[in-house]
Backbone as CSV, one residue per row, in Angstrom:
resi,resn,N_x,N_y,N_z,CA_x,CA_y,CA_z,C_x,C_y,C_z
1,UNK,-21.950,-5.665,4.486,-20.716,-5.834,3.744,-20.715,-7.242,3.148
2,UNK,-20.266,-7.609,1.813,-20.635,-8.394,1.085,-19.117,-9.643,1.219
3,UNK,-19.150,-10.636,1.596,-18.039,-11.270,1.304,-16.588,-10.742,0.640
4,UNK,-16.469,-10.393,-0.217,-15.872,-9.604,-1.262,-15.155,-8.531,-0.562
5,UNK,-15.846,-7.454,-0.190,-15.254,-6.412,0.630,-14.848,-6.788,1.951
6,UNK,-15.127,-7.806,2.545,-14.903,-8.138,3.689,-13.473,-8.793,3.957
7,UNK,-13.667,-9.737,3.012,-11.530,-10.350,2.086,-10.810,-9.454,1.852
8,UNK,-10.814,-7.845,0.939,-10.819,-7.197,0.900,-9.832,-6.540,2.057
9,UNK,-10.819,-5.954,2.994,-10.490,-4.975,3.964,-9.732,-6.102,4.772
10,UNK,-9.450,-7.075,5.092,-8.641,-7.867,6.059,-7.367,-8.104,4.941
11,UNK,-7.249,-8.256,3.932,-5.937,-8.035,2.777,-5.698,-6.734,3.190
12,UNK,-6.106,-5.543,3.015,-5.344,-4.402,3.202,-5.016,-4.249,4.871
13,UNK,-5.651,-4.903,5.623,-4.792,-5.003,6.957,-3.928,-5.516,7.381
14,UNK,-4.096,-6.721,6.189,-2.564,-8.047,6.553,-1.626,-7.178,5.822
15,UNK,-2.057,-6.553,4.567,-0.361,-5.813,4.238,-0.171,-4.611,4.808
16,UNK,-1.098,-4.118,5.138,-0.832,-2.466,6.350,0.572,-2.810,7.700
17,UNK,0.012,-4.469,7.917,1.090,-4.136,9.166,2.318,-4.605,8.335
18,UNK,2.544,-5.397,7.163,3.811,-5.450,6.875,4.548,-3.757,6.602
19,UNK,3.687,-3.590,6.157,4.274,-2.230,5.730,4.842,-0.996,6.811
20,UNK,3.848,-1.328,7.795,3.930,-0.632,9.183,5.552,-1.225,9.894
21,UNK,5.617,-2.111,9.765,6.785,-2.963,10.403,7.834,-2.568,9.901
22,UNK,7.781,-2.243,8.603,9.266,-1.543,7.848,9.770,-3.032,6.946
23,UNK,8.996,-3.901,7.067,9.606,-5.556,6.374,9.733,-5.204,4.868
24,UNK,10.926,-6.021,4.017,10.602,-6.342,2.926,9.663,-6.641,2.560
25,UNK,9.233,-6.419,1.118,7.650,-7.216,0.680,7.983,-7.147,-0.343
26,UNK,7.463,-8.571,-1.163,7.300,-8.528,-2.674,5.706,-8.859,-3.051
27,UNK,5.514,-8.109,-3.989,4.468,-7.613,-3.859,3.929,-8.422,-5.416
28,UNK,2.886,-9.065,-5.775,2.318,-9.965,-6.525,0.911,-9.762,-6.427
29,UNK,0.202,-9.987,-7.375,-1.046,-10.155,-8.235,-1.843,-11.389,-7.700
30,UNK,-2.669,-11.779,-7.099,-2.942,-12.987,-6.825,-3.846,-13.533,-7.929
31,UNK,-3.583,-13.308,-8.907,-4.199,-13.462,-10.334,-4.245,-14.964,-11.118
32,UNK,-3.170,-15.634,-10.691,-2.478,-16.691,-11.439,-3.390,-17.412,-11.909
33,UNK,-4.378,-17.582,-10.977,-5.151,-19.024,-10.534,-6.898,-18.561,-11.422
34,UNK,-7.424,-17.132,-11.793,-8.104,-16.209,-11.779,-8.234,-16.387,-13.099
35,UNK,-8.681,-17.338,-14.116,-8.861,-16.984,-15.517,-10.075,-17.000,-15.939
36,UNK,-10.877,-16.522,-16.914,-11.997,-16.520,-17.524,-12.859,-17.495,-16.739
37,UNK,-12.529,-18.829,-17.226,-13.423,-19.991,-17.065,-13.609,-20.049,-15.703
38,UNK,-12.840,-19.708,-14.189,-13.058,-19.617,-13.082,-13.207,-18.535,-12.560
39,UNK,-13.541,-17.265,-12.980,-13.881,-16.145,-12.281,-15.411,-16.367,-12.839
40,UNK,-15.650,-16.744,-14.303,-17.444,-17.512,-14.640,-18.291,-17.957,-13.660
41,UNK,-17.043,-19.314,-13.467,-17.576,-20.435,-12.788,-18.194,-19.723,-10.989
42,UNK,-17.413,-18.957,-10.338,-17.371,-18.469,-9.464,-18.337,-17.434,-8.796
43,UNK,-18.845,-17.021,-10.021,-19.734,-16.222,-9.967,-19.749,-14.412,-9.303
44,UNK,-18.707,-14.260,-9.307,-17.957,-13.071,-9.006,-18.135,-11.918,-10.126
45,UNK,-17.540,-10.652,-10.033,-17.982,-9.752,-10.720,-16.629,-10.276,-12.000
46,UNK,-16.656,-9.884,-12.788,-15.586,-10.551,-14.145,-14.412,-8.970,-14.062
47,UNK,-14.496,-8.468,-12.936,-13.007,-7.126,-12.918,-12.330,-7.537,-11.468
48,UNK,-12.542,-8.886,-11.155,-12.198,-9.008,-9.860,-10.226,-8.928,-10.145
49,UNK,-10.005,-9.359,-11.722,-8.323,-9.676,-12.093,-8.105,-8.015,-11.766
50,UNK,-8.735,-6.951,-12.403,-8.605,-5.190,-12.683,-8.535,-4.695,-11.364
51,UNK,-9.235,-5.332,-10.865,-9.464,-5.060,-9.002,-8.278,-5.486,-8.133
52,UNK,-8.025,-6.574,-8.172,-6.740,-7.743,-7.700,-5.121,-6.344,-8.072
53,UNK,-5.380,-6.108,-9.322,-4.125,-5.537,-10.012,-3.797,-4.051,-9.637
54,UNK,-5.096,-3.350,-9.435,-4.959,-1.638,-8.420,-4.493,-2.237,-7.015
55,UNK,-5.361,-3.031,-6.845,-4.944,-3.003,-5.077,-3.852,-2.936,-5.011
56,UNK,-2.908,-4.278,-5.817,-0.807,-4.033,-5.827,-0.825,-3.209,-6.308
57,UNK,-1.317,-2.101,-7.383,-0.488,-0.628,-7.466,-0.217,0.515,-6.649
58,UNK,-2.140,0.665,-6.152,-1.810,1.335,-4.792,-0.535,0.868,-3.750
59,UNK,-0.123,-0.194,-3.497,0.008,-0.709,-2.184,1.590,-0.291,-2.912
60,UNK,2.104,-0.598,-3.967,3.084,-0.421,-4.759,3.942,1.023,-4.558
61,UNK,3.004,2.021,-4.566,2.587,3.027,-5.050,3.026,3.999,-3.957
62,UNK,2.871,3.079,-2.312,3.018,3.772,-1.443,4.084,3.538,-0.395
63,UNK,5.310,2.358,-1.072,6.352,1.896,-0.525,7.512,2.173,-1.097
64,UNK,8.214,3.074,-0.924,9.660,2.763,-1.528,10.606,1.725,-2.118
65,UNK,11.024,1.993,-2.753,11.467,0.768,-4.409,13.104,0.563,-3.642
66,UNK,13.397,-0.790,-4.030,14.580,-0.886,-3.794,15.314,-1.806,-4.822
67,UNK,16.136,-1.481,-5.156,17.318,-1.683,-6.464,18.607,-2.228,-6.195
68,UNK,19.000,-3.392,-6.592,20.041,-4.188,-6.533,21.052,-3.168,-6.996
69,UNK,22.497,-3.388,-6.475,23.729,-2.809,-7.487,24.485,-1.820,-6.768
């Protein structure tokens, strides 16, 4: 298992137990920091932002929405 998947699978365990717990979560992109010139520099695959952005949809995807009002 490659670095990558290894960050990976311990992210979907750190938010498994929030989710398990019943906690609020706001749920974000860890993208911010992730632009061209440093996903280059980094040497990473260049869909790591496309990758970053399913993971919050799935995770999105499988929690109930809650609405002010």
């Amino acid at each position: 298992m490659d670095k990558i998947e290894q960050l990976t699978r311990q992210r979907k365990q750190a938010h498994q137990k929030l989710l398990d717990a019943g906690l609020p979560v706001i749920l974000t992109t860890p993208t911010w920091r992730a632009n061209r010139q440093r996903v280059e520099a980094s040497g990473t695959h260049s869909a790591i932002n496309q990758d970053a952005v399913g993971f919050m949809t799935a995770l999105r995807d499988r929690l109930p929405t809650w609405q002010s009002g």
